[in-house]
ChimeraX commands (.cxc) that place a marker at each C-alpha (Angstrom):
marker #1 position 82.47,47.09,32.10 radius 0.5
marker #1 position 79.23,46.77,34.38 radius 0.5
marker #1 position 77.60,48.90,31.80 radius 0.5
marker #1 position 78.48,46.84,29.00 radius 0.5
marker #1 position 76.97,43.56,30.44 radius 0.5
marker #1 position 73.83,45.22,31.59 radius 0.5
marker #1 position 73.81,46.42,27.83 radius 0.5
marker #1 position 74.58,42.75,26.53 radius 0.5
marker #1 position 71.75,41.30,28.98 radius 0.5
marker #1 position 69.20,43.98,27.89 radius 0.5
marker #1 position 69.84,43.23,23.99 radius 0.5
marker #1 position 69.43,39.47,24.75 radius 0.5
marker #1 position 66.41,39.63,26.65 radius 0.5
marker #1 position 65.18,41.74,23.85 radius 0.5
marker #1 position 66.65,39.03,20.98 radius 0.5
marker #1 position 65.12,36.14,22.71 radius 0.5
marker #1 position 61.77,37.77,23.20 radius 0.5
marker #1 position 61.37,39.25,19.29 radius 0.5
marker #1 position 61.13,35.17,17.85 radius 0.5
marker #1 position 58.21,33.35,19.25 radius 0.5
marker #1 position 58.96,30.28,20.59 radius 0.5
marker #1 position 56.65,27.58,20.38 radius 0.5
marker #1 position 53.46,27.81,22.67 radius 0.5
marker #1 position 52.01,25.03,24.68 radius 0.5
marker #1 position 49.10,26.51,23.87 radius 0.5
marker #1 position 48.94,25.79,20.35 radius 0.5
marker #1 position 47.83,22.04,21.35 radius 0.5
marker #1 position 44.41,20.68,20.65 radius 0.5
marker #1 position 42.97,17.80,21.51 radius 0.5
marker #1 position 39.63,17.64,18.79 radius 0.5
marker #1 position 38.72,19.39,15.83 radius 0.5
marker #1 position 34.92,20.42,15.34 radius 0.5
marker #1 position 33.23,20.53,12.02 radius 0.5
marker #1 position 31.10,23.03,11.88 radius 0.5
marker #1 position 28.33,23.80,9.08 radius 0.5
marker #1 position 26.00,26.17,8.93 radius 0.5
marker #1 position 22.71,26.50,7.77 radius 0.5
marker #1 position 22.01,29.82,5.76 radius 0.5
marker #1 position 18.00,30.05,6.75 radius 0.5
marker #1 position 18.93,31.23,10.19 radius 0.5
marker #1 position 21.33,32.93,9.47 radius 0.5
marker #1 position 20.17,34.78,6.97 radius 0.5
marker #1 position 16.53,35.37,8.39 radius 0.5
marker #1 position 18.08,37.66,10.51 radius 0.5
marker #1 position 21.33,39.38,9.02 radius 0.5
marker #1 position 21.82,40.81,5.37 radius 0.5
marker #1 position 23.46,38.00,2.92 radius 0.5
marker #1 position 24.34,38.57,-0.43 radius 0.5
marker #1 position 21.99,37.47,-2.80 radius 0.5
marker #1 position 24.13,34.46,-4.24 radius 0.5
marker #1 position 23.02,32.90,-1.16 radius 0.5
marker #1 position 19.34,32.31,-2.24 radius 0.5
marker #1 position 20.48,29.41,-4.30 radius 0.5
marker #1 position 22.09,27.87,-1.68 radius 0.5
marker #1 position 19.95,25.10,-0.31 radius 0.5
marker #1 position 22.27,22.97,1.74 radius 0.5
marker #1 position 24.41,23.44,5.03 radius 0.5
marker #1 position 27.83,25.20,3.96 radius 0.5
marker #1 position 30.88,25.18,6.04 radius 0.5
marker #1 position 31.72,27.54,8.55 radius 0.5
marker #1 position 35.21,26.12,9.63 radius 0.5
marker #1 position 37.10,23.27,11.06 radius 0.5
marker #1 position 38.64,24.38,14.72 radius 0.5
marker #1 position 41.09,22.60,17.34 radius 0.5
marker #1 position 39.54,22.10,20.50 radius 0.5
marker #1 position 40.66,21.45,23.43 radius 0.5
marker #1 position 38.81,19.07,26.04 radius 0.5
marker #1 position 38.81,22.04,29.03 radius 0.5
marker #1 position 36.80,24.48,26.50 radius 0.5
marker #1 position 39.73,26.21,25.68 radius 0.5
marker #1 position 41.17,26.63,22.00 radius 0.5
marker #1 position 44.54,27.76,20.00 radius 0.5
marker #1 position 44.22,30.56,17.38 radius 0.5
marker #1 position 46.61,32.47,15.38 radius 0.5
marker #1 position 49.22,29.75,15.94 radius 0.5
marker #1 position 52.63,30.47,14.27 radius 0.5
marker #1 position 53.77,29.20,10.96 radius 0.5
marker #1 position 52.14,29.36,7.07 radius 0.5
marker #1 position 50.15,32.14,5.83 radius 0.5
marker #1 position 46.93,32.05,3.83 radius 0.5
marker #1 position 47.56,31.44,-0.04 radius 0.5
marker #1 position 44.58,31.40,-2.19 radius 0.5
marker #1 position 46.62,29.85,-4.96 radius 0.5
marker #1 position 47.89,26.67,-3.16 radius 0.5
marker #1 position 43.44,25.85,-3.03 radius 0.5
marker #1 position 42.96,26.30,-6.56 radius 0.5
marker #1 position 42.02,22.97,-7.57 radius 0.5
marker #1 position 39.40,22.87,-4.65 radius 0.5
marker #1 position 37.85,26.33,-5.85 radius 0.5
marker #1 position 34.79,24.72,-7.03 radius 0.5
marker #1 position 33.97,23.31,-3.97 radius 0.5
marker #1 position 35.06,25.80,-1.96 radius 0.5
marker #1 position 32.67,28.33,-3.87 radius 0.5
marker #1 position 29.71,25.81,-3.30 radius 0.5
marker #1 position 30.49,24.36,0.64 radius 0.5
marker #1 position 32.36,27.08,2.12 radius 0.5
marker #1 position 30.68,30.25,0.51 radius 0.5
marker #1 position 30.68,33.91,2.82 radius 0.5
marker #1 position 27.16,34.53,3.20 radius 0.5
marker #1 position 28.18,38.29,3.82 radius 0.5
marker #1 position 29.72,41.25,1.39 radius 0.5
marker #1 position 33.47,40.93,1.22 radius 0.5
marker #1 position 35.66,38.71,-0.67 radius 0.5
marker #1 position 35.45,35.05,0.03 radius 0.5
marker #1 position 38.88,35.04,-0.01 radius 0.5
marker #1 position 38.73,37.36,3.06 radius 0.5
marker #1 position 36.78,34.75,4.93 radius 0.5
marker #1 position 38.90,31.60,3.66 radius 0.5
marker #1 position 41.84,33.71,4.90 radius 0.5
marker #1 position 40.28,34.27,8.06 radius 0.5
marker #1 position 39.59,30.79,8.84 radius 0.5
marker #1 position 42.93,29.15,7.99 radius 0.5
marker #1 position 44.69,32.10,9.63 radius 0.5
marker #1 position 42.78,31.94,12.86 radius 0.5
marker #1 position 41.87,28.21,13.30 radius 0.5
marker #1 position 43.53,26.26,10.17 radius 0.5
marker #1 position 46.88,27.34,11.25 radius 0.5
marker #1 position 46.72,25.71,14.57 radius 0.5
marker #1 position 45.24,22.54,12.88 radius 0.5
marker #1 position 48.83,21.65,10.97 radius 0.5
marker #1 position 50.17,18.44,12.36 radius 0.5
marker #1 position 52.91,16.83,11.15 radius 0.5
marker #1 position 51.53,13.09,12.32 radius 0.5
marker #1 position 48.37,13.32,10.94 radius 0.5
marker #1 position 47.22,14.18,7.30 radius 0.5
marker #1 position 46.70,18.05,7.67 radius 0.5
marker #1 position 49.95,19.12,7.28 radius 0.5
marker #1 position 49.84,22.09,5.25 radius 0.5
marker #1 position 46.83,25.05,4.12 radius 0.5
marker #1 position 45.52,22.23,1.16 radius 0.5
marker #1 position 45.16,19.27,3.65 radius 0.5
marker #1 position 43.53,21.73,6.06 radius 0.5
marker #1 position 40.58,23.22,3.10 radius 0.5
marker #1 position 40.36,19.40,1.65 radius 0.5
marker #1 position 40.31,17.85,4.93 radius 0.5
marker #1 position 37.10,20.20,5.94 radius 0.5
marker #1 position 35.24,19.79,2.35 radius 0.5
marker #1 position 35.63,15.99,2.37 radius 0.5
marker #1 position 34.42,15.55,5.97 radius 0.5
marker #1 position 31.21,17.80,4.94 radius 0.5
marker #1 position 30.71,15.63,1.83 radius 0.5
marker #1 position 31.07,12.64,4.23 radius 0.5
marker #1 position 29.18,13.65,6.98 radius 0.5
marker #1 position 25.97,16.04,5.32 radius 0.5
marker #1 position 24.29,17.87,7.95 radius 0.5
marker #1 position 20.99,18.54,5.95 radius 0.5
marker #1 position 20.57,14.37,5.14 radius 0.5
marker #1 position 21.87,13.33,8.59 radius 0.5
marker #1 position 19.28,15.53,10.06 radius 0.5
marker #1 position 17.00,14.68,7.52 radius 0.5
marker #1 position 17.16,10.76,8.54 radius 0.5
marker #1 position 16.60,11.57,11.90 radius 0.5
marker #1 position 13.64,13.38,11.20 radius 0.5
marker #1 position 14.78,16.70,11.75 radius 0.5
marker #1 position 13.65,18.88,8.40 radius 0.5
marker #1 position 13.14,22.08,7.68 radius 0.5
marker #1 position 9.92,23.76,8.71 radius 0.5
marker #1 position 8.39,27.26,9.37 radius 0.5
marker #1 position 5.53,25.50,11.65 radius 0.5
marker #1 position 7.08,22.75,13.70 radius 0.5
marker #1 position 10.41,23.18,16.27 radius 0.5
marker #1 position 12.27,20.77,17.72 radius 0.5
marker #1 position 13.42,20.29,21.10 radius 0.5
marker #1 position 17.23,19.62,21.75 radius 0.5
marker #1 position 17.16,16.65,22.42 radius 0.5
marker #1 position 15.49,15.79,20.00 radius 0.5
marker #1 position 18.41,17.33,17.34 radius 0.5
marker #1 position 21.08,15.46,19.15 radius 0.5
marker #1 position 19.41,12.25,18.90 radius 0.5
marker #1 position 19.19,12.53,15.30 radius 0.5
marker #1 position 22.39,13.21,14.60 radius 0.5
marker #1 position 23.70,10.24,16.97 radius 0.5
marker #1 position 21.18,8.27,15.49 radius 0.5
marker #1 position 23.00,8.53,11.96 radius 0.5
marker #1 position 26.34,8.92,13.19 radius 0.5
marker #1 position 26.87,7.00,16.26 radius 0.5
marker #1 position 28.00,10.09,18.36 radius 0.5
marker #1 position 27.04,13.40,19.91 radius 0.5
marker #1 position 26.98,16.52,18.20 radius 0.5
marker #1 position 27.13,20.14,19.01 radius 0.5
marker #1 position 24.44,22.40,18.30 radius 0.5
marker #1 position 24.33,26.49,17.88 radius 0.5
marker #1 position 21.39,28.45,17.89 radius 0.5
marker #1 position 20.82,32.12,17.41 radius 0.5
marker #1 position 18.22,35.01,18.46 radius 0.5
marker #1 position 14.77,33.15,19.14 radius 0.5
marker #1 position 16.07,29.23,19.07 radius 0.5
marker #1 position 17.49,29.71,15.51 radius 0.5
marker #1 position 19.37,26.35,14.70 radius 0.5
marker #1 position 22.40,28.17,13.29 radius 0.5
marker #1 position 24.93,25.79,13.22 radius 0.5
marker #1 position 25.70,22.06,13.71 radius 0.5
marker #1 position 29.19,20.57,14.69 radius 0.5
marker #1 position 30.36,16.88,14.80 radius 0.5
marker #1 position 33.68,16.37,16.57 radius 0.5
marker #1 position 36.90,14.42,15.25 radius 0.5
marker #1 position 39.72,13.06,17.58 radius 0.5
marker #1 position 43.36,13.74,16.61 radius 0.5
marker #1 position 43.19,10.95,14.96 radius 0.5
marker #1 position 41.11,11.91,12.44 radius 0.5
marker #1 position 38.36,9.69,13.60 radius 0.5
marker #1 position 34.43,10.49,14.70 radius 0.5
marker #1 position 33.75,10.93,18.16 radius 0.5
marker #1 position 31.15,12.95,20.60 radius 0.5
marker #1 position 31.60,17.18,20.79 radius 0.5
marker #1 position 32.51,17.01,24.53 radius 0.5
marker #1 position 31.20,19.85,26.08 radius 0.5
marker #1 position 31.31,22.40,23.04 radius 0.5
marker #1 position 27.08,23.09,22.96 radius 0.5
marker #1 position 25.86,26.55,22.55 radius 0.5
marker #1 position 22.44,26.30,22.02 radius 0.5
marker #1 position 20.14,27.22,25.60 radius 0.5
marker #1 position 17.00,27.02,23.93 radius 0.5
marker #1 position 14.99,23.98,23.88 radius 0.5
marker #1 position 12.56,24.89,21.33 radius 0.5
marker #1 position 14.45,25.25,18.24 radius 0.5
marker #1 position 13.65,26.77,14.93 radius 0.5
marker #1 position 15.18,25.23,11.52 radius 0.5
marker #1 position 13.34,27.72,8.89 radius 0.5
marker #1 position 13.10,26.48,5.02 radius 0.5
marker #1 position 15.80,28.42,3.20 radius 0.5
marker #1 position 15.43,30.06,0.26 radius 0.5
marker link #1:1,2 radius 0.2
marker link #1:2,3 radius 0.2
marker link #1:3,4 radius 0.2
marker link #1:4,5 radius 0.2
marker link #1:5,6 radius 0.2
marker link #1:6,7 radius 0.2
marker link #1:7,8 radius 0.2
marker link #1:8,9 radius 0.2
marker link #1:9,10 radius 0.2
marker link #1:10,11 radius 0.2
marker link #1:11,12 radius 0.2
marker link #1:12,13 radius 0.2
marker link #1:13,14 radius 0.2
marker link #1:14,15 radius 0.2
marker link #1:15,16 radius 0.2
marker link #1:16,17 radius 0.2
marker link #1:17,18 radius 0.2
marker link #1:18,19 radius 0.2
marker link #1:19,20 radius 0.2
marker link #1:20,21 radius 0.2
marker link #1:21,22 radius 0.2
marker link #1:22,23 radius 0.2
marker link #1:23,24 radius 0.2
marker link #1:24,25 radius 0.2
marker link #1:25,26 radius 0.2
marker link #1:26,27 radius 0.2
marker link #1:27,28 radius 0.2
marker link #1:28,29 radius 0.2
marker link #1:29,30 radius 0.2
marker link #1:30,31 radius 0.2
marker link #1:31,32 radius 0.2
marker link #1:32,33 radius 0.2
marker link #1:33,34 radius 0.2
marker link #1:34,35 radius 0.2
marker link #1:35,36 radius 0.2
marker link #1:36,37 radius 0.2
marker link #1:37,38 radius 0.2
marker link #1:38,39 radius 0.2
marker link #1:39,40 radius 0.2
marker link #1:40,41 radius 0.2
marker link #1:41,42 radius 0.2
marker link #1:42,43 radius 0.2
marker link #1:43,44 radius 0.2
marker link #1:44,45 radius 0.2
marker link #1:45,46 radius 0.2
marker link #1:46,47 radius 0.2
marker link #1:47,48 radius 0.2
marker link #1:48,49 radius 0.2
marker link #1:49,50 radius 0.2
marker link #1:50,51 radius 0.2
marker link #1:51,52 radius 0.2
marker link #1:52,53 radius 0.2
marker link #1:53,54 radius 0.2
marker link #1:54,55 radius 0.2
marker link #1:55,56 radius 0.2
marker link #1:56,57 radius 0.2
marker link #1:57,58 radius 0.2
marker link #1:58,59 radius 0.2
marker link #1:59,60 radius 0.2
marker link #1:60,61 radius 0.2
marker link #1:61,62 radius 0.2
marker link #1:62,63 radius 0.2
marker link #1:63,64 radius 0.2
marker link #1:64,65 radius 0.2
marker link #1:65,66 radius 0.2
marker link #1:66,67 radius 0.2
marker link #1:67,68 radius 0.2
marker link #1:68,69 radius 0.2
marker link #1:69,70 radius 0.2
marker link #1:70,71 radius 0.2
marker link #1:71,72 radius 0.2
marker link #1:72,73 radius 0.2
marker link #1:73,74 radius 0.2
marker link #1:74,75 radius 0.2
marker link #1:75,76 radius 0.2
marker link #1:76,77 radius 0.2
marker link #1:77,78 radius 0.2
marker link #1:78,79 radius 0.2
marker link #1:79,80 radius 0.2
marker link #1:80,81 radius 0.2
marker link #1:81,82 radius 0.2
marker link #1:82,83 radius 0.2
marker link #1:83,84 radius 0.2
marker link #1:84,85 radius 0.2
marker link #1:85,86 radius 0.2
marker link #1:86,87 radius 0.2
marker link #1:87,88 radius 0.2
marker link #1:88,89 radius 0.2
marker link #1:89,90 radius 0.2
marker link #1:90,91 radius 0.2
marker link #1:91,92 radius 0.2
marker link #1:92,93 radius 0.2
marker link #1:93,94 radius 0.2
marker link #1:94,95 radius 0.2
marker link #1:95,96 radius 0.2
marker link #1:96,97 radius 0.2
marker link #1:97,98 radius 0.2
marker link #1:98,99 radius 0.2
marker link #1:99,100 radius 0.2
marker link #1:100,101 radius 0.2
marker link #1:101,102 radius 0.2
marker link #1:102,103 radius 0.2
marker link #1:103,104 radius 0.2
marker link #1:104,105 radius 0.2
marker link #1:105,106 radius 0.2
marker link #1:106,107 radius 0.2
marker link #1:107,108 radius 0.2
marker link #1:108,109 radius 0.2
marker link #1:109,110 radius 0.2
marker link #1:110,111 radius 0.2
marker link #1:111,112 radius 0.2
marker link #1:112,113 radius 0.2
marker link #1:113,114 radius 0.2
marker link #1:114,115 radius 0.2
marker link #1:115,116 radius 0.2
marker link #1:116,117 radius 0.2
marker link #1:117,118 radius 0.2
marker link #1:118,119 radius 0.2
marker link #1:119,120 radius 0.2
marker link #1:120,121 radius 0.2
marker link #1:121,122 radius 0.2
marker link #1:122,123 radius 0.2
marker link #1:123,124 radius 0.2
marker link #1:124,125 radius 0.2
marker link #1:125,126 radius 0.2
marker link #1:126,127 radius 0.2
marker link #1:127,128 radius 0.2
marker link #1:128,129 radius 0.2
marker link #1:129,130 radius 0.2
marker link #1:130,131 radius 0.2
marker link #1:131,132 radius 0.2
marker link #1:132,133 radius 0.2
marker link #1:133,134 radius 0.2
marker link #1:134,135 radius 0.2
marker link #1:135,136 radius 0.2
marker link #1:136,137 radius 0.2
marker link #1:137,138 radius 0.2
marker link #1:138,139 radius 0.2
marker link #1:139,140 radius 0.2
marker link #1:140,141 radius 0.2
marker link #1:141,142 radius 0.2
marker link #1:142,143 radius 0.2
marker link #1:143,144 radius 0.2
marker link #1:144,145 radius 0.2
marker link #1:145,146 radius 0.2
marker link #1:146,147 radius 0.2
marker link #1:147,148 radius 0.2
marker link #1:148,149 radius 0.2
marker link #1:149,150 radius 0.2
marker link #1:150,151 radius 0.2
marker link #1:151,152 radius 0.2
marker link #1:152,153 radius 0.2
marker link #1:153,154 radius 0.2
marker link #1:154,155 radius 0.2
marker link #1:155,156 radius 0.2
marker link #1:156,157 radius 0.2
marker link #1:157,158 radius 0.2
marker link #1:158,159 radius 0.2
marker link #1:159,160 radius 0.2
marker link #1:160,161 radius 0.2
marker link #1:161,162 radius 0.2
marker link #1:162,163 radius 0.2
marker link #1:163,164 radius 0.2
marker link #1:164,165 radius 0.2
marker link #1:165,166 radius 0.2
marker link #1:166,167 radius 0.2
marker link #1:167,168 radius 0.2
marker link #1:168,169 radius 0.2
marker link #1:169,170 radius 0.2
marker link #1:170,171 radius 0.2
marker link #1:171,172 radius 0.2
marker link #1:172,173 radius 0.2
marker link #1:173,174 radius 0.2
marker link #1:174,175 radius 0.2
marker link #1:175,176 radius 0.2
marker link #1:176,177 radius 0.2
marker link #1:177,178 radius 0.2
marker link #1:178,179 radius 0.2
marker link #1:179,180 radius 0.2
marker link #1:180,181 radius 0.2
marker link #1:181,182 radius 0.2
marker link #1:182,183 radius 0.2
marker link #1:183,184 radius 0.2
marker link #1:184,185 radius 0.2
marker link #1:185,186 radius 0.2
marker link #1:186,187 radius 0.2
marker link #1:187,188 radius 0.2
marker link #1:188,189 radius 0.2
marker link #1:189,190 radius 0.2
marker link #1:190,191 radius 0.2
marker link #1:191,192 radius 0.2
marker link #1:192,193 radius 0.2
marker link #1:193,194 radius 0.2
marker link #1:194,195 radius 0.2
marker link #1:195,196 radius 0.2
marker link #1:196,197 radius 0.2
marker link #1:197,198 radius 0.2
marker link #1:198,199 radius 0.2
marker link #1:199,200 radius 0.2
marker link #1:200,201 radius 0.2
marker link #1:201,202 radius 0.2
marker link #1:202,203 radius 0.2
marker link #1:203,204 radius 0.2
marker link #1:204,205 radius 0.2
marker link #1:205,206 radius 0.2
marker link #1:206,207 radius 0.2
marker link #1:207,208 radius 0.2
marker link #1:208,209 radius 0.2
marker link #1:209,210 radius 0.2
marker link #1:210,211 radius 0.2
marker link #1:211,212 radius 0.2
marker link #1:212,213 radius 0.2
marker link #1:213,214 radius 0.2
marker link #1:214,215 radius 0.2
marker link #1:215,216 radius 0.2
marker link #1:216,217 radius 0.2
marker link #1:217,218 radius 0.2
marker link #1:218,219 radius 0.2
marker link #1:219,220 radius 0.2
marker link #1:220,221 radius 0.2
marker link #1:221,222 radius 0.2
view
């Protein structure tokens, strides 16, 4: 009889463990926006040629942050569909190309999986793998990086860099908060991020920089 209730115990513990429960880790407290902008990136990696005609900042993705640095990924719940984003595939091929060989499909798939999945919230308008891929296009149409820079003064140039400061000030200057900025291998201004609260409004990237460099290259592209 012993035997059979250490057997029960064991298959329960092994029941209970097999369905994942959900995680208080798969909170968030911002989501960042982040473009990026193909003439650093590509000045020092291999793109596919379909990226020469691409002369505007392109989406990377659109992650849940949390304000302690931390983040969710690979939450629980829906799995990429490229068929439920048809009707965005236009835009999606223009503002959230892969700059690398491989299906873009592979990289859409990558980003919903990893970061889109943990974006799903039931009280705001993301609520399923459409809100999540319109959600990030709109927000990019909304909120260009290329003009906002561009306003602030910030343009491409082989010649001139910019200092941090300077890049952060433009952005805030245009859209009332502060962004984050990501730079590569020799001050390459990869990347830009603006920051939106949970509910779904702008506010400053709170500790999310990853650019160290304080003379910052933004190369013409193509």
């Amino acid at each position: 009889q012993n035997m059979n209730v250490f057997v029960l115990f064991a298959l329960c513990i092994t029941v209970c463990f097999a369905y994942k429960q959900p995680e208080a880790n798969e909170s968030w407290d911002f989501l960042e926006l982040v473009s990026q902008w193909p003439g650093a990136t590509c000045s020092t990696r291999q793109c596919i040629d379909s990226i020469q005609n691409i002369s505007w900042w392109t989406l990377h993705g659109l992650w849940p942050q949390r304000n302690d640095g931390t983040w969710p990924q690979f939450c629980s719940g829906k799995k990429f569909n490229v068929s439920a984003i048809s009707d965005l595939m236009p835009s999606m091929m223009q503002y959230w190309p892969t700059y690398f060989e491989g299906s873009a499909n592979t990289f859409w798939d990558h980003e919903f999986t990893k970061h889109g999945t943990c974006a799903l919230d039931g009280h705001i308008s993301i609520t399923n793998e459409h809100d999540y891929f319109q959600y990030a296009l709109k927000q990019l149409q909304n909120y260009p990086s290329g003009d906002i820079l561009r306003q602030g003064g910030i343009v491409p140039s082989n010649s001139n860099t910019y200092t941090h400061s300077a890049i952060v000030a433009a952005v805030k200057s245009v859209t009332g908060y502060t962004p984050s900025v990501s730079c590569g291998n020799g001050g390459l201004f990869e990347s830009l991020t603006i920051c939106f609260s949970k509910q779904l409004q702008l506010q400053d990237c709170p500790g999310t920089d990853r650019c160290k460099s304080n003379s910052i290259k933004y190369p013409t592209w193509p």
